[in-house]
C-alpha positions as a Markdown table, in Angstrom:
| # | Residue | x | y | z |
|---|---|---|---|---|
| 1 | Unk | -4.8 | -14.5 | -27.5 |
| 2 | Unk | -1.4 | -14.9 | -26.5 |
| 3 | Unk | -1.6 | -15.7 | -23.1 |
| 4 | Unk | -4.4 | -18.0 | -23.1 |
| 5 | Unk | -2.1 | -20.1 | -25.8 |
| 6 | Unk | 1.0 | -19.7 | -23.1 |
| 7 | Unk | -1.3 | -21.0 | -19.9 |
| 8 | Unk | -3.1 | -24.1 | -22.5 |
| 9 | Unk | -6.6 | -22.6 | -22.0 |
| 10 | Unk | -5.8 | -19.7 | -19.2 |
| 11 | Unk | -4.6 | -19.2 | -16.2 |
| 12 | Unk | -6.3 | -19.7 | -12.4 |
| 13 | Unk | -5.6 | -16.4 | -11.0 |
| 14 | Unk | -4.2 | -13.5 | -12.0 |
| 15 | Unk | -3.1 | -10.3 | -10.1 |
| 16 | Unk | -2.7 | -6.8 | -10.5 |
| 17 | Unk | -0.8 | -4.9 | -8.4 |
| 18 | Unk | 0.2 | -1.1 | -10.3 |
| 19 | Unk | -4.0 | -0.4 | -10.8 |
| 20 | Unk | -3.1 | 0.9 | -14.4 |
| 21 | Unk | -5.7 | -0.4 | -17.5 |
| 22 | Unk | -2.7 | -2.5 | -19.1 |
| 23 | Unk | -2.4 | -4.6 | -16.2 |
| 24 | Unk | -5.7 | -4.8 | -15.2 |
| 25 | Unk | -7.1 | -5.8 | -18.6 |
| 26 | Unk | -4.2 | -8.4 | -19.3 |
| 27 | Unk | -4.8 | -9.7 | -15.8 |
| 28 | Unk | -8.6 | -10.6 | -16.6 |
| 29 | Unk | -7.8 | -11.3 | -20.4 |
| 30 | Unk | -5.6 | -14.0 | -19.6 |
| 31 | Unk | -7.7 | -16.1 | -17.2 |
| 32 | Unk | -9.3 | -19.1 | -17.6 |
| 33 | Unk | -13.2 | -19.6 | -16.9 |
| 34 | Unk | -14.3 | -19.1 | -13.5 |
| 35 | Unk | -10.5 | -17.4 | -12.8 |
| 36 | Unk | -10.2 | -15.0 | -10.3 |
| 37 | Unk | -8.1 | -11.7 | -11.0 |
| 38 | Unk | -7.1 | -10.1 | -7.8 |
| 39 | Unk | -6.1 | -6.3 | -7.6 |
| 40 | Unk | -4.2 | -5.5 | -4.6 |
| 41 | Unk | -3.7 | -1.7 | -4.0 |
| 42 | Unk | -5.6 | 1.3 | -6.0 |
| 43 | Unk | -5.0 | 3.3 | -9.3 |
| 44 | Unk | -2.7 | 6.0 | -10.2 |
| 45 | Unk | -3.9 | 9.5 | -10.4 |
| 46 | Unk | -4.3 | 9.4 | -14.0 |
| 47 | Unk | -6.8 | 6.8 | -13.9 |
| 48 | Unk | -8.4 | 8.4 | -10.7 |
| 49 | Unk | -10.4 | 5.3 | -9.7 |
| 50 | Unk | -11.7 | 4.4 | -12.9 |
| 51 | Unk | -10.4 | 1.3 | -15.2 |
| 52 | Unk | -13.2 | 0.2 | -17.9 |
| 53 | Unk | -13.5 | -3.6 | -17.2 |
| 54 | Unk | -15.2 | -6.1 | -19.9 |
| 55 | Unk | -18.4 | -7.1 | -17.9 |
| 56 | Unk | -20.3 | -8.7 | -20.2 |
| 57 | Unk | -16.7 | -11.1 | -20.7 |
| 58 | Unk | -16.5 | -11.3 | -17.0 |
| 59 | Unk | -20.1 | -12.8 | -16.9 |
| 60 | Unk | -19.8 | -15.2 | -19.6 |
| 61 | Unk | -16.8 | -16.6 | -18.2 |
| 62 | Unk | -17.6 | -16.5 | -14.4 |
| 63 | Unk | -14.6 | -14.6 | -13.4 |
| 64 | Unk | -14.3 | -13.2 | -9.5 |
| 65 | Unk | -12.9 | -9.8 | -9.6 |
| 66 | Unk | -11.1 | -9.3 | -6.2 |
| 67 | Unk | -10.0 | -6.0 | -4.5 |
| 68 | Unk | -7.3 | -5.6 | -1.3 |
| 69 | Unk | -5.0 | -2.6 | -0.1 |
| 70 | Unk | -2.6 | -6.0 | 0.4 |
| 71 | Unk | -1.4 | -6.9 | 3.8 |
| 72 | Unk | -1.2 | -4.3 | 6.8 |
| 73 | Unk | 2.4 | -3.8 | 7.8 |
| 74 | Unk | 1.4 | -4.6 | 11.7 |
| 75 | Unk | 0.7 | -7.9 | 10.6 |
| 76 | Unk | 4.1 | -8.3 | 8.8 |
| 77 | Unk | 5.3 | -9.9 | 12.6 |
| 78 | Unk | 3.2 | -12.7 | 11.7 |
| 79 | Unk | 4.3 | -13.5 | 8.3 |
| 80 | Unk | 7.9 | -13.1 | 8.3 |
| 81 | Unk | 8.4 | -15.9 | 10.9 |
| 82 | Unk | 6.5 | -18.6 | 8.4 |
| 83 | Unk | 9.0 | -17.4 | 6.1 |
| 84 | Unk | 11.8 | -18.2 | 8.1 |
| 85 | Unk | 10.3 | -21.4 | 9.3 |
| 86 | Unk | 10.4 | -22.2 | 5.8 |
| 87 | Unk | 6.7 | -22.8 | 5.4 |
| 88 | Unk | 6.0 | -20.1 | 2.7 |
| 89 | Unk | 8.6 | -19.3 | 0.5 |
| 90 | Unk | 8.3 | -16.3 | -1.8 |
| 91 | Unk | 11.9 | -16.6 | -3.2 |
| 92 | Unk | 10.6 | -19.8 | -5.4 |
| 93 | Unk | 8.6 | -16.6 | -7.0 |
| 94 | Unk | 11.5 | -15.1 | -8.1 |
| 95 | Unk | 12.6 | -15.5 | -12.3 |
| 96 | Unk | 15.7 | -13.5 | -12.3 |
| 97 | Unk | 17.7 | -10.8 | -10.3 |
| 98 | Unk | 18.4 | -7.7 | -12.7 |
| 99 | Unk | 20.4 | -5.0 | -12.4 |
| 100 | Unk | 18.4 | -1.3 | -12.1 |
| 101 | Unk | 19.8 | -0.8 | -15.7 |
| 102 | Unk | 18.1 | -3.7 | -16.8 |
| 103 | Unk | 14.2 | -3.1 | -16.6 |
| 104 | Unk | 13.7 | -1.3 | -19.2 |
| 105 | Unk | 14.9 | -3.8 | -21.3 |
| 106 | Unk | 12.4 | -6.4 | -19.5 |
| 107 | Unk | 8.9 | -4.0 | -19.9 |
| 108 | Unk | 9.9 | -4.3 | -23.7 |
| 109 | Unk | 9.7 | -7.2 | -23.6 |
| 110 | Unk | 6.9 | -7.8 | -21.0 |
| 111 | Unk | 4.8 | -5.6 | -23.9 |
| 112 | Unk | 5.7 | -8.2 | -26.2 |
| 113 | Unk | 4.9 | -11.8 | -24.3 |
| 114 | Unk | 8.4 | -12.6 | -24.1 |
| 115 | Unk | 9.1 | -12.9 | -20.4 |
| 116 | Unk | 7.2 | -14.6 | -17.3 |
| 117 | Unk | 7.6 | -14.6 | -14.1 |
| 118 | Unk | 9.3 | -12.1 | -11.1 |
| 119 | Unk | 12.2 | -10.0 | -12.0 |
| 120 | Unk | 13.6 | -8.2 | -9.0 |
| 121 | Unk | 16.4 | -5.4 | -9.1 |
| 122 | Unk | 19.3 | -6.7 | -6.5 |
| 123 | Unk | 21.7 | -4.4 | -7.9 |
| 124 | Unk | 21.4 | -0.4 | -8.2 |
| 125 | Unk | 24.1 | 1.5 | -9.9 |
| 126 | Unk | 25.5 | 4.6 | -8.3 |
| 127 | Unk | 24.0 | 8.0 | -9.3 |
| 128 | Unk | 26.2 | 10.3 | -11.3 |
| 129 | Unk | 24.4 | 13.3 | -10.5 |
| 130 | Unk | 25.3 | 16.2 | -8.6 |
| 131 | Unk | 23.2 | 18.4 | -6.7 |
């Protein structure tokens, strides 16, 4: 398995934030025993609520499946101030800034192993259509 081989035996904790079965299942497929895979936010309407998961793998390795909407904007007011005291920093997260015209060039090659880490668009081209 190709992320297991990437992480030398797994990783710690994975997490799943678009609720769609790719995700999901990579997410849990990728951890190490007694990982924890943590979904923040709910599925899309195709799914409707329902991702097949692989229990009996989930067992046998002890992973912790855990669910959260994510953090409540009202308490935003006491985040944002750690990050400016520096104490969290969530642009150490942060791989690459891409261009809009860029990501789908980087989901190919998410499919294919050949990227890690956060890719955020910083820069969105101007539309060239007219109403």
């Amino acid at each position: 398995m190709v992320p297991v081989k990437i992480t030398g035996g797994g990783a710690n904790v994975s997490i799943d934030a678009l609720g769609i079965p790719d995700t999901c299942l990579n997410g849990i497929n990728s951890l190490a025993k007694r990982g924890r895979h943590l979904q923040v936010g709910v599925t899309t309407k195709v799914e409707g609520g329902k991702i097949a998961l692989p229990i009996d793998q989930m067992v046998m390795q002890e992973i912790q499946f855990i669910g959260t909407l994510g953090m409540p904007n009202h308490r935003f007011d006491s985040l944002l101030p750690l990050v400016l005291q520096g104490k969290i920093t969530p642009g150490k997260m942060v791989t690459a800034e891409i261009s809009l015209s860029e990501v789908t060039k980087i989901f190919e090659e998410m499919s294919n192993y050949n990227t890690s880490g956060t890719y955020i668009v910083t820069e969105f081209e101007k539309s060239t259509v007219t109403a």
